[in-house]
MARGU-516142 format. One record per residue: residue number from 1; x, z, y of N, C-alpha, C, O in turn. Coordinates in steps of 0.1 Angstrom, whole numbers, plus 5000, padded with zeros to 4 digits. Atoms other than C-alpha are relative to their C-alpha. Layout:
# MARGU-516142
- seq_nu_nw_nv_cau_caw_cav_cu_cw_cv_ou_ow_ov
- NUM_X_Z_Y_X_Z_Y_X_Z_Y_X_Z_Y .
...
END
This chain:
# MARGU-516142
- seq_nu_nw_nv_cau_caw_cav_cu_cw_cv_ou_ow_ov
- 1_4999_5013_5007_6693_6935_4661_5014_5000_4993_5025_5000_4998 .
- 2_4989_5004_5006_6716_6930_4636_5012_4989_5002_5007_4977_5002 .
- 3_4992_5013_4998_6748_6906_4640_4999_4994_4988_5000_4999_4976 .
- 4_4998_5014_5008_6748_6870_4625_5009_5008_4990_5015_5018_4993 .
- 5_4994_4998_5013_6762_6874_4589_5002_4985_4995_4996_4978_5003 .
- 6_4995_5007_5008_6775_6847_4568_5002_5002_4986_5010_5012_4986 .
- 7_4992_4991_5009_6782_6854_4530_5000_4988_4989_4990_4983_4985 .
- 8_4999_5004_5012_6795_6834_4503_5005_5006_4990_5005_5018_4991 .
- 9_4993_4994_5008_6812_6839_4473_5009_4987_4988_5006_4975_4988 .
- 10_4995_5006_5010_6834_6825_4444_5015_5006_4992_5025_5012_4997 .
- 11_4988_4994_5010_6858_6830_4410_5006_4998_5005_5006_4987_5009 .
- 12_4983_5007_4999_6895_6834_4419_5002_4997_4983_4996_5000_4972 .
- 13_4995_5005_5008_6914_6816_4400_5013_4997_5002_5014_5003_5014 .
- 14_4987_4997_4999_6952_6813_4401_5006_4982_5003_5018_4981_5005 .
- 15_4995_5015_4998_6957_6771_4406_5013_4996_5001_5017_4989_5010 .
- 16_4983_5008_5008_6993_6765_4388_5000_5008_4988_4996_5019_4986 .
- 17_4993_4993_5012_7005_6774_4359_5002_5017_4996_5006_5025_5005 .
- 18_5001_4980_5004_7003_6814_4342_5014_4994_4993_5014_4991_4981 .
- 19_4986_5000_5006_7043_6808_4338_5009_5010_5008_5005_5015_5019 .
- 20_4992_4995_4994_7073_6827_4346_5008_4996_5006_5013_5004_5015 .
- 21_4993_5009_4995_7090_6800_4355_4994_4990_5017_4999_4980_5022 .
- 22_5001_5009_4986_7071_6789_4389_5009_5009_5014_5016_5019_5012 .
- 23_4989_4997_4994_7089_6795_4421_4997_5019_5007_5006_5027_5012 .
- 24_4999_4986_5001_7071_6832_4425_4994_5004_4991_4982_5004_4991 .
- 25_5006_4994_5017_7068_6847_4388_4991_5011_5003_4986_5014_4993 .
- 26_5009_4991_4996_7044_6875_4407_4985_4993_4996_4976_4998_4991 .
- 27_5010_5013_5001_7020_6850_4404_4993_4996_4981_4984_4989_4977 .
- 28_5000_5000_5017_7019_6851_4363_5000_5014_4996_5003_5025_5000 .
- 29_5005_4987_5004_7007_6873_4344_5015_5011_4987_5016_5023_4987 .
- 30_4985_4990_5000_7044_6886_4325_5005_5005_5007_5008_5016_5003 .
- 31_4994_4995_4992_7060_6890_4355_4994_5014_5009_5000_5024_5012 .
- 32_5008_4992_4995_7031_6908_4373_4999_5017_4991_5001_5029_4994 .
- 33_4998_4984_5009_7026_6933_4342_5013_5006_5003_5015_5017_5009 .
- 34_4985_4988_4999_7064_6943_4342_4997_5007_5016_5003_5018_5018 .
- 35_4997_4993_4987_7058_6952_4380_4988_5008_4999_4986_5016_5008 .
- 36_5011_4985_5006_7027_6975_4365_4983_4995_5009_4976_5002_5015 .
- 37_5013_5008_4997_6995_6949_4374_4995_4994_4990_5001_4986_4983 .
- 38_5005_5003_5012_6972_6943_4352_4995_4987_4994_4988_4984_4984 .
- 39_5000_5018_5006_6974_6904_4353_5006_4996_5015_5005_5004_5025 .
- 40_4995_5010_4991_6989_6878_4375_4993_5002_5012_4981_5002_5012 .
- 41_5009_4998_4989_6983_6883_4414_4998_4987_5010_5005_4979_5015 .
- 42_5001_5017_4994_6967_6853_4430_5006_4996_5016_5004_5006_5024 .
- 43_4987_5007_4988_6990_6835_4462_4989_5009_5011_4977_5008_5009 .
- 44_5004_4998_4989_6980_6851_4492_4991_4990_5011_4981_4993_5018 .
- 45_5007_5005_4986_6972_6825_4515_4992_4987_4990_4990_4975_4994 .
- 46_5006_5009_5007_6953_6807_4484_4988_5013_5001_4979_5009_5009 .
- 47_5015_4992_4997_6924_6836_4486_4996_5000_5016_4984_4999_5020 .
- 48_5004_5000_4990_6925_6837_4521_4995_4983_5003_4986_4980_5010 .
- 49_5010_5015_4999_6920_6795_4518_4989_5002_4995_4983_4991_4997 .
- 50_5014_4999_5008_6888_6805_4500_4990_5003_5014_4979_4997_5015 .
- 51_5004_4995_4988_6877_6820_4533_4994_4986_5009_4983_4987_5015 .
- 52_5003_5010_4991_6876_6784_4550_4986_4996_5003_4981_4995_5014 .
- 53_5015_5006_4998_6842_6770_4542_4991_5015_5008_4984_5012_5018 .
- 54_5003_4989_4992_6830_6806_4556_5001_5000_5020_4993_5002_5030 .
- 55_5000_5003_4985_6846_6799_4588_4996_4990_5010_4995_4990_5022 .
- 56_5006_5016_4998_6836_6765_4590_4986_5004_5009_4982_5002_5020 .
- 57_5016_4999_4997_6802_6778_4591_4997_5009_5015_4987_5008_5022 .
- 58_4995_4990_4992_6809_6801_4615_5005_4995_5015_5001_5001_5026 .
- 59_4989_5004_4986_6832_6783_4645_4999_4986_4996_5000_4981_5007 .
- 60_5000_5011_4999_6828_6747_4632_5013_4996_4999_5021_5004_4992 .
- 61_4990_5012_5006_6856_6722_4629_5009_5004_5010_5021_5005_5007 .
- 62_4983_5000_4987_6877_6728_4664_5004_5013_4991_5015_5012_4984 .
- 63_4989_4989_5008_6889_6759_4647_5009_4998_4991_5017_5006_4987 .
- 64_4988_5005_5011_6909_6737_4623_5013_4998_5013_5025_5002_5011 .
- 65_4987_5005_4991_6930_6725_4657_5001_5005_5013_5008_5000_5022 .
- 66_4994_4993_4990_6924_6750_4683_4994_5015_4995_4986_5021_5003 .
- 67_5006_4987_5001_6915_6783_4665_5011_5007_4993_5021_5001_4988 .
- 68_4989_4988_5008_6934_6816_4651_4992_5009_4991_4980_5010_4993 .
- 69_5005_4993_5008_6929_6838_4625_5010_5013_4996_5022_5011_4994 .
- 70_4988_4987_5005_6948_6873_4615_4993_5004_4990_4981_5004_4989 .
- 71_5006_4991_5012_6943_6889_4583_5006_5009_4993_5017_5011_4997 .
- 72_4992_4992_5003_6953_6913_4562_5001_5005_4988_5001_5017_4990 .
- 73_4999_5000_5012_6957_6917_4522_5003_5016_4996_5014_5022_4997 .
- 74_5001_4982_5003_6947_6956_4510_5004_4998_4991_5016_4998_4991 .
- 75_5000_5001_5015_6942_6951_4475_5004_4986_4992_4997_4976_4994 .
- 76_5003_5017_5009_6956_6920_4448_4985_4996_4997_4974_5002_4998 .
- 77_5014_5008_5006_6931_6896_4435_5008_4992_4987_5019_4988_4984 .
- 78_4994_5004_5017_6933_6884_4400_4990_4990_4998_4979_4990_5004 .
- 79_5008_5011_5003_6920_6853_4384_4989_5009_4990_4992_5018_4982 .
- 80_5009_4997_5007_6883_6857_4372_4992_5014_5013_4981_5019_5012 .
- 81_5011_4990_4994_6875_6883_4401_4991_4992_5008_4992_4981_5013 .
- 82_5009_5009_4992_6842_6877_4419_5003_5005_5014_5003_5017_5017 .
- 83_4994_4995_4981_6853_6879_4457_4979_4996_5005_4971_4987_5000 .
- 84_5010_5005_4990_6820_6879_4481_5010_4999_5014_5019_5007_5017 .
- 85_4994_5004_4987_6831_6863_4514_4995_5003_5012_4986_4994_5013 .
- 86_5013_4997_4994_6814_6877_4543_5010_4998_5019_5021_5002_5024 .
- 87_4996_5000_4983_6818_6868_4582_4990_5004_5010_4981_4996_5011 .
- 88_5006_4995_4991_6801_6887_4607_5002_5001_5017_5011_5008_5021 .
- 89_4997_5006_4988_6799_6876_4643_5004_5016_5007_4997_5025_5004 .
- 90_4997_4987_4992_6815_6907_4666_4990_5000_5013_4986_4991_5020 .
- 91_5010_4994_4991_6794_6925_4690_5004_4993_5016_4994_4988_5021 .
- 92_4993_5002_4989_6815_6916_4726_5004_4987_5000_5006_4984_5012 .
- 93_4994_5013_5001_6829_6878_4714_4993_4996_4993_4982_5000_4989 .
- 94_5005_5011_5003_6825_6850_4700_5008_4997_4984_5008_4988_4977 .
- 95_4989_4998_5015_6849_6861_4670_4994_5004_4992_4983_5009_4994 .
- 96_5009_4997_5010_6841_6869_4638_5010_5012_4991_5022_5013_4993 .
- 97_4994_4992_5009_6852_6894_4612_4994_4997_4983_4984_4996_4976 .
- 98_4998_5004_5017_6862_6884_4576_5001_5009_4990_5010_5018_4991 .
- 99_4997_4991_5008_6857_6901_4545_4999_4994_4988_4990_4985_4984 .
- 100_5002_5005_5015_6866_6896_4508_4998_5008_4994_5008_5016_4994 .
- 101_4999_4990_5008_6853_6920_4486_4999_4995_4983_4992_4985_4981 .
- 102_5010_5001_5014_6847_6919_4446_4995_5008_4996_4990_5018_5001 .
- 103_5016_4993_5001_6827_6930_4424_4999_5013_4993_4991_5018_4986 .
- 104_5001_4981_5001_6837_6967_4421_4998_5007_5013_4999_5019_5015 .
- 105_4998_4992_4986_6831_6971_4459_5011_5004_5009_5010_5012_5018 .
- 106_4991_5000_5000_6866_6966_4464_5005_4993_5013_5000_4981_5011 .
- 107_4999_5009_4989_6880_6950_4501_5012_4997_4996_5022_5005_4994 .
- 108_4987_5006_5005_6905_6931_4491_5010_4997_5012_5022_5000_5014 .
- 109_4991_5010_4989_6912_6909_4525_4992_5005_5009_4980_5006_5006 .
- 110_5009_4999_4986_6902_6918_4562_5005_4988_5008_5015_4981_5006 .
- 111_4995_5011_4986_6905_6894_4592_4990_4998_5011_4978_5001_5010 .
- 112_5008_5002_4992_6891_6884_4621_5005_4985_5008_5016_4982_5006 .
- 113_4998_5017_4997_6893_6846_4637_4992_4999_5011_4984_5007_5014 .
- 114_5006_5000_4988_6881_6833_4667_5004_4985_5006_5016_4983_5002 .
- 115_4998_5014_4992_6884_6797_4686_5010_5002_5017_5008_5011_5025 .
- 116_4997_4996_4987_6905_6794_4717_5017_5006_4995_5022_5005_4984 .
- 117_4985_4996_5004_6944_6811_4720_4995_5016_5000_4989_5021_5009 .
- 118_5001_4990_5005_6941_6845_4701_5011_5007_5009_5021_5005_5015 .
- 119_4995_4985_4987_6947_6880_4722_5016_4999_4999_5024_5002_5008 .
- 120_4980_4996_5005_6988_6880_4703_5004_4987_5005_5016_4987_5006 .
- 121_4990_5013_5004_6995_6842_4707_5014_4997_5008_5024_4992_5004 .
- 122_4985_4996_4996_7021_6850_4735_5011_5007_4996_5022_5009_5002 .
- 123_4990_4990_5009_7037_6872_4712_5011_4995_4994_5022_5001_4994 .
- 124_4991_5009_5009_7055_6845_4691_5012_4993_5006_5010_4986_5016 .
- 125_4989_5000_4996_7090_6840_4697_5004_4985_4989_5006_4985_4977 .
- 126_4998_5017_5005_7097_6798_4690_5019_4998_4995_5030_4999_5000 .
- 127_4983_5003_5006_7129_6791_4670_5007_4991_5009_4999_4983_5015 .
- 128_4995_5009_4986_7152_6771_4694_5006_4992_4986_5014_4985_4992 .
- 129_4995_5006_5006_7164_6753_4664_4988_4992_4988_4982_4997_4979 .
- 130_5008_5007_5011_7144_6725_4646_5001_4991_4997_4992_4983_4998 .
- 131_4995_5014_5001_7165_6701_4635_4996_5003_4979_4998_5014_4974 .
- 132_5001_4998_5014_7155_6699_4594_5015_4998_4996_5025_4991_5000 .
- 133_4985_4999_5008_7182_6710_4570_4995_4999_4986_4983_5002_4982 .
- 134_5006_5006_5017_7183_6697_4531_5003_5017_4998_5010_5024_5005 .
- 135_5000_4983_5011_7180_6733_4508_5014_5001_4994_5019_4992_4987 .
- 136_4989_4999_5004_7211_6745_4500_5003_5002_4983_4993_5006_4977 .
- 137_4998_4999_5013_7225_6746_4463_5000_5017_4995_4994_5020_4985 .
- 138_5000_4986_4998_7233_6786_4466_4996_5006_5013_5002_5007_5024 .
- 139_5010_4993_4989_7208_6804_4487_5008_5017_5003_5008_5023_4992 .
- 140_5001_4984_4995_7219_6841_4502_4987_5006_4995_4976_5001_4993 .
- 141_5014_4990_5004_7195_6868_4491_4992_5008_5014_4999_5013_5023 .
- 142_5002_4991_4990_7176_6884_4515_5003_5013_5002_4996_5019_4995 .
- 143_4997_4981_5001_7190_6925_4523_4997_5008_5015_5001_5006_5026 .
- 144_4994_4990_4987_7184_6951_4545_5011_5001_5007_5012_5005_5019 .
- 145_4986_4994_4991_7218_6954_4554_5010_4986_5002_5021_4986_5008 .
- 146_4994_5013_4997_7231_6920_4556_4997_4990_5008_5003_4982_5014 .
- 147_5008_5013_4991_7204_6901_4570_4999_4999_5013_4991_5006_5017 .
- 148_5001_4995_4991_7210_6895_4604_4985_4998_5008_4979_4988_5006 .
- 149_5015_4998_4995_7176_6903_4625_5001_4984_5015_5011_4980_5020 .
- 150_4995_5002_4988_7167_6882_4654_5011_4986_5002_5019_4984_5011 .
- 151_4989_5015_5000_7184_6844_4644_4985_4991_4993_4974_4992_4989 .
- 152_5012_5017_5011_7167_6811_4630_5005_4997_4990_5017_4997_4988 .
- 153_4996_4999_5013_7165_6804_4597_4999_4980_5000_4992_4973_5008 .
- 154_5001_5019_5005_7169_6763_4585_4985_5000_5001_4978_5008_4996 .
- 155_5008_5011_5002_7143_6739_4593_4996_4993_4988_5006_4990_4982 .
- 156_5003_5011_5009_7129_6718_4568_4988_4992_5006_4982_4995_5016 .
- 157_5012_5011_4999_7104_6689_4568_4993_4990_4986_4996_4984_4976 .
- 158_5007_5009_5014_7080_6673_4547_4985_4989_5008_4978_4990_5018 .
- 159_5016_5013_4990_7052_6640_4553_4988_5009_4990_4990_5014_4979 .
- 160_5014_4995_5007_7016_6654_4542_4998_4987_5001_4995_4981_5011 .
- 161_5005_5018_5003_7010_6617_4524_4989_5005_4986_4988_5017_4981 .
- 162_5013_4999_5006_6982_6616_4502_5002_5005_4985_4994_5008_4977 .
- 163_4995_4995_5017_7000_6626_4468_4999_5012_4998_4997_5018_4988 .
- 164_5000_4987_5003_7004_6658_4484_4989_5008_5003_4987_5020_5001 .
- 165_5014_4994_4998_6970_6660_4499_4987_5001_4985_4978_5009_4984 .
- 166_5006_5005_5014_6955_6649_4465_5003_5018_4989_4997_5028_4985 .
- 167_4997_4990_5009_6969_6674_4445_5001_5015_5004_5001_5025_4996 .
- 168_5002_4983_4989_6968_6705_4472_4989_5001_4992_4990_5006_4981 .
- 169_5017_5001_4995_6931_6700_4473_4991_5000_4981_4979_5002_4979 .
- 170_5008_5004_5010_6923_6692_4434_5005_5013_4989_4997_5019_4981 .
- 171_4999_4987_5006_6946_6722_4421_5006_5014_5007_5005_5024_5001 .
- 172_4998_4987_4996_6960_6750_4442_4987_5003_5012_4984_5015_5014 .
- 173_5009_4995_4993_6931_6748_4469_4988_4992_4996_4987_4981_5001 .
- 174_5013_5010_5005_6897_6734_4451_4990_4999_5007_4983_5008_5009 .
- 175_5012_5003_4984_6874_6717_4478_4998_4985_4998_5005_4975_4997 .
- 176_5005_5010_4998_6850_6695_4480_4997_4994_5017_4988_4985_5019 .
- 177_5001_5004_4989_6852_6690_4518_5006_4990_5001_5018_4988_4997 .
- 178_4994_5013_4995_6853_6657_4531_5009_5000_5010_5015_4989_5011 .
- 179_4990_5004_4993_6878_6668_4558_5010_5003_4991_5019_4998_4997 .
- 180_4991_4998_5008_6901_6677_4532_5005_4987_4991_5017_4983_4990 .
- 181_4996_5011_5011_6896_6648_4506_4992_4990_5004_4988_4984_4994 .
- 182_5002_5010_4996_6881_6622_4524_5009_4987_5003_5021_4989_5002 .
- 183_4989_5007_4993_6897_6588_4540_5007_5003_5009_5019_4999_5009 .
- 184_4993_4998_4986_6906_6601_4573_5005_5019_4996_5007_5028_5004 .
- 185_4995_4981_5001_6917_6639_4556_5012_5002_5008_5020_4994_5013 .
- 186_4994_4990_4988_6933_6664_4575_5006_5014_4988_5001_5019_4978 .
- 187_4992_4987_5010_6956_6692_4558_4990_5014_4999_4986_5019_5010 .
- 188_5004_4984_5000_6937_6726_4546_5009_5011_5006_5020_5013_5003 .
- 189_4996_4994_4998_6941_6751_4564_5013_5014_4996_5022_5019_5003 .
- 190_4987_4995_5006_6962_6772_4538_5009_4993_4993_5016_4998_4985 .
- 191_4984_5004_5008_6986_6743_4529_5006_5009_5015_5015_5017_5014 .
- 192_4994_4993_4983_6992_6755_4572_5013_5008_4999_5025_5007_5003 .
- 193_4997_4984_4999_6994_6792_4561_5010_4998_4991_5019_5007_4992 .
- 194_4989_5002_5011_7017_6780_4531_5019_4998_5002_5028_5001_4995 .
- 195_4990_4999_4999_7044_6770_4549_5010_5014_5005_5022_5013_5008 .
- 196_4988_4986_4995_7061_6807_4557_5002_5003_4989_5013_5009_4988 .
- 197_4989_4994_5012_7068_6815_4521_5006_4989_4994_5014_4992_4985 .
- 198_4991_5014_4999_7082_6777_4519_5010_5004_5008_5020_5006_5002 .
- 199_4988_4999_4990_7105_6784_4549_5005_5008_4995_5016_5005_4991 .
- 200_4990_4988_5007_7114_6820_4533_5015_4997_4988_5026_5000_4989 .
- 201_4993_5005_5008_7126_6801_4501_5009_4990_5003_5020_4990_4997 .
- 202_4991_5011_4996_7142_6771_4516_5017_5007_5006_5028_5001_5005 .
- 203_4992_4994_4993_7164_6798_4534_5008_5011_4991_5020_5014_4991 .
- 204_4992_4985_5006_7168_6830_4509_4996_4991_4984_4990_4980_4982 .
- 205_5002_4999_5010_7170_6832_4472_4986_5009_4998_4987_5020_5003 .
- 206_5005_4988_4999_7139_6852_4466_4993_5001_4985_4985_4992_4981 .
- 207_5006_4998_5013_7129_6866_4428_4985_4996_4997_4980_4989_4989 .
- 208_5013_4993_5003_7095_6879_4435_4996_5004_5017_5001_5012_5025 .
- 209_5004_4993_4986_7075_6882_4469_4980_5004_5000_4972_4999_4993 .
- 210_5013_4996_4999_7040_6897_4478_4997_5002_5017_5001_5010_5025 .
- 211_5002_5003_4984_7026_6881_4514_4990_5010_5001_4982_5012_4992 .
- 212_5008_4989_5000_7009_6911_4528_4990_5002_5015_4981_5010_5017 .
- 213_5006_5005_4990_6997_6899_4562_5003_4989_5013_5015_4987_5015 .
- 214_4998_5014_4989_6995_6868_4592_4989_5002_5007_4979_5010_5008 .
- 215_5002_5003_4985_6988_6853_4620_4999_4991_5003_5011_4988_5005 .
- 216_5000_5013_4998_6979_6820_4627_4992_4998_5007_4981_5002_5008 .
- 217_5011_5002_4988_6971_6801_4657_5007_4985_5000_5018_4980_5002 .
- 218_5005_5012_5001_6959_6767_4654_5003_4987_5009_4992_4982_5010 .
- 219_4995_5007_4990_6975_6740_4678_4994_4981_5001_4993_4974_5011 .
- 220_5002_5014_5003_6963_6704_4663_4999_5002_4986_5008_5007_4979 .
- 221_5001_5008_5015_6951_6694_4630_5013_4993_4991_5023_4989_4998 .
- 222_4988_5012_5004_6976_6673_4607_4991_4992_4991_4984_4996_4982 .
- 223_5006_5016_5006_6963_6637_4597_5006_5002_4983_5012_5011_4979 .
- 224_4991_5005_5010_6974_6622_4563_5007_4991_5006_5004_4983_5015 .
- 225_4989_5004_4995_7008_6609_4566_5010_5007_5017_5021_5004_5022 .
- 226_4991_4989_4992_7018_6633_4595_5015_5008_4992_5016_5015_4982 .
- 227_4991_4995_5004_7054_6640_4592_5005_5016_5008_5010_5017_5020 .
- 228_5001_4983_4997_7056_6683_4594_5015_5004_5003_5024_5000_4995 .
- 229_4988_4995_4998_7086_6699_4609_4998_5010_5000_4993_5014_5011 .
- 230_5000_4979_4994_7088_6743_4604_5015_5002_5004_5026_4996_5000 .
- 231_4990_4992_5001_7110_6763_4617_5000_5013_5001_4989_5017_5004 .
- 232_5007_4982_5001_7114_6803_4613_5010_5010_5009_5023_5009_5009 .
- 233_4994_4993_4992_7125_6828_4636_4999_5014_4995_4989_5020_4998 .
- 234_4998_4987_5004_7136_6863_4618_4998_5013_5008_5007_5017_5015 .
- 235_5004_4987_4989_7117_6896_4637_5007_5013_4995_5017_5018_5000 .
- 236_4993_4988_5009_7127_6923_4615_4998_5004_4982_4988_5002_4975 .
- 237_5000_5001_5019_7133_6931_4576_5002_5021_4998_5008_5028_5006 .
- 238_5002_4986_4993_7126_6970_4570_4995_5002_4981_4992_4994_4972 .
- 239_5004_4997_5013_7118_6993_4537_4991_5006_5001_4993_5014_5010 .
- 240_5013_4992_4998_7083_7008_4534_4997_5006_4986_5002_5000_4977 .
- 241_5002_5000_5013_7070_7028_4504_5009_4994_4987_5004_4992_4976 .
- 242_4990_5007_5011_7100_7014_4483_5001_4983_5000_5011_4977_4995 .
- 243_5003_5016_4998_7090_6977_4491_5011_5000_5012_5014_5009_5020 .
- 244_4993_5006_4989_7114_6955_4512_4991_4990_5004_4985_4983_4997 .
- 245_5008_5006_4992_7097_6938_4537_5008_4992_5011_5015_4998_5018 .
- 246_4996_5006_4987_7107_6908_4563_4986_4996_5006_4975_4994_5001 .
- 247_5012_5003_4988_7086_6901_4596_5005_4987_5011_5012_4990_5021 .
- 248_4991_5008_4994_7096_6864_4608_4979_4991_5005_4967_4990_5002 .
- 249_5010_5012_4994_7079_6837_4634_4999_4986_4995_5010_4981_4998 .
- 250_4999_5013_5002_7072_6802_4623_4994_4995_5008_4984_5000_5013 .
- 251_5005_5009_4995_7069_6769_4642_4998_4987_4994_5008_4983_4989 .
- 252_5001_5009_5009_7053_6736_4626_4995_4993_5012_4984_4996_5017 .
- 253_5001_5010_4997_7056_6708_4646_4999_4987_4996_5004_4986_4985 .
- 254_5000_5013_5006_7049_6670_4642_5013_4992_5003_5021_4999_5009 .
- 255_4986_5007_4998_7079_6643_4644_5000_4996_5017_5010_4994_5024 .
- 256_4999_4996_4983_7070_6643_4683_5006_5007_5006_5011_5006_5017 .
- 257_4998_4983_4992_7077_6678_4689_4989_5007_5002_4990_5019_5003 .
- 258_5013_4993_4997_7040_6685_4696_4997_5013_4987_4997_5011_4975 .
- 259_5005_4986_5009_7030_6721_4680_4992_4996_4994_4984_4987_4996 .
- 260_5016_5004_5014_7007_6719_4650_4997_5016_5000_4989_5019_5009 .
- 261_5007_4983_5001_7002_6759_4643_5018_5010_5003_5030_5007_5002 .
- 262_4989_4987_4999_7025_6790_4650_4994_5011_4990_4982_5012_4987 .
- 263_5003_4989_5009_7027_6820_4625_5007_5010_5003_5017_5008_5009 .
- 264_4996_4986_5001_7035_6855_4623_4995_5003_4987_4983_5002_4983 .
- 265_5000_4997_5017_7042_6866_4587_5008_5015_4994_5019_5019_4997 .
- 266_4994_4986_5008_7048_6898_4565_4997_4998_4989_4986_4994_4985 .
- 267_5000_5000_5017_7058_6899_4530_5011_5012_4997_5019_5017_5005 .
- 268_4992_4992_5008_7075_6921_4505_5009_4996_4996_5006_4997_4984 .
- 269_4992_5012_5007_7108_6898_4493_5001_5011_4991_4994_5007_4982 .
- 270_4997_4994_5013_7115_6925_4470_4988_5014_4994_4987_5024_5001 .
- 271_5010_4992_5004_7087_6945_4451_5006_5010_4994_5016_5006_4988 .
- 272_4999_4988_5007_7093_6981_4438_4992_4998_4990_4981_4991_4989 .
- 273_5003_4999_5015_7091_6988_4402_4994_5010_5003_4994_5016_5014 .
- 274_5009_4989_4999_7066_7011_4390_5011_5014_4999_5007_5024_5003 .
- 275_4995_4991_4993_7100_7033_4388_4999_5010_5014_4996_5021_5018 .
- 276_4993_4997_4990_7110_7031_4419_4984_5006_5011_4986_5014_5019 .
- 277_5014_4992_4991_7066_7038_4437_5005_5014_4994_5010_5023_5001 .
- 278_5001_4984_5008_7068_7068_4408_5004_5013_5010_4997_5022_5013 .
- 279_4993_4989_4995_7094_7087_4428_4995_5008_5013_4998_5019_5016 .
- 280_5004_4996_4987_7073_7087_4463_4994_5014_5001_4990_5017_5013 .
END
């Protein structure tokens, strides 16, 4: 017998501006070409929000406030590709495995998700500091060789009020789910996943980043008007293939202290030129 399947699909699309000027020009289609891509690469944890109604169908609703998800970004996605979404229940659990492909046959995104506290979630190392700090006027850059590993990065805080649920929901994640845009709405999942390259910025200068994989495990839902507290805890920053890479923990608490989600995050802060791959 075959395992339960699930499969949707739908256009990416890029939901802000094709400018150079947003806060990661990777994201636009000038910026993207000079780094040798053949259009603008769509936000990471905005294709993987594409994934939601998929899992919905899949685990239902507690997975908004007691479920985890890992995934893992192979290939960009460009506005206009057709992604198929596919979840397939695993053979031994109750978890499922996520797939984004388009329409060259191409896997773009893997993952796997599951209800309950995920096999890593003791892994996550909680920032001892989460007092919010305002964004500084001159930010440090992120370096290999400066950055120290292994500290906490500034806090910030923001209320998820309806201005910002309104406009998440109508242009960077487009959904007609009533927990999303109804009266009693609840934050999408990838504003969640959004906050680790938020915290990155609040803390570093960063030009140009490319999120390349996470980890998120689901603690409580956030209402509208929930006031959000992150904080980030730095694992390690390392060079791969010419890419610089940091690997930091986030914590998003409410004005309680009560946990909302924990993350584990990998990105590129600094992309290699098509020089600098050439040489490998």
């Amino acid at each position: 017998m075959k395992n339960p399947t699930i499969k949707n699909s739908i256009i990416a699309y890029l939901g802000h501006e094709d400018s150079p000027d947003i806060s990661n020009p990777i994201h636009s289609t000038e910026v993207a070409q000079a780094y040798g891509f053949k259009g603008p690469l769509v936000g990471g944890v905005t294709v993987w929000g594409w994934a939601t109604e998929t899992i919905l169908q899949a685990l239902g609703e507690k997975w908004l406030d007691s479920g985890w998800a890992e995934y893992s970004f192979r290939q960009p996605t460009f506005p206009g590709d057709k992604l198929s979404i596919q979840a397939t229940q695993n053979n031994s659990t109750n978890n499922w495995t996520i797939e984004m492909i388009n329409e060259f046959n191409v896997v773009c995104v893997t993952g796997e998700v599951g209800v309950g506290n995920a096999p890593w979630e003791k892994e996550f190392i909680k920032p001892t500091s989460m007092t919010p700090k305002s964004e500084i006027k001159t930010k440090p850059s992120l370096s290999l060789d400066e950055t120290p590993k292994h500290t906490d990065w500034n806090a910030m805080q923001v209320t998820f009020d309806n201005e910002l649920a309104s406009e998440f929901t109508t242009v960077k994640q487009i959904t007609t789910n009533p927990l999303f845009i109804g009266e009693s709405k609840i934050a999408h999942p990838s504003w969640i996943a959004g906050w680790a390259e938020q915290l990155m910025r609040h803390n570093f200068d960063i030009p140009t980043s490319m999120h390349t994989k996470s980890r998120v495990q689901h603690r409580q839902s956030v209402p509208e008007g929930t006031t959000v507290i992150g904080g980030a805890h730095i694992l390690d920053i390392y060079e791969r293939k010419a890419h610089h890479f940091v690997n930091f923990d986030v914590l998003l608490q409410d004005s309680s202290g009560s946990d909302i989600a924990q993350l584990r995050h990998w990105t590129i802060f600094k992309i290699a030129t098509e020089e600098e791959r050439a040489k490998l």
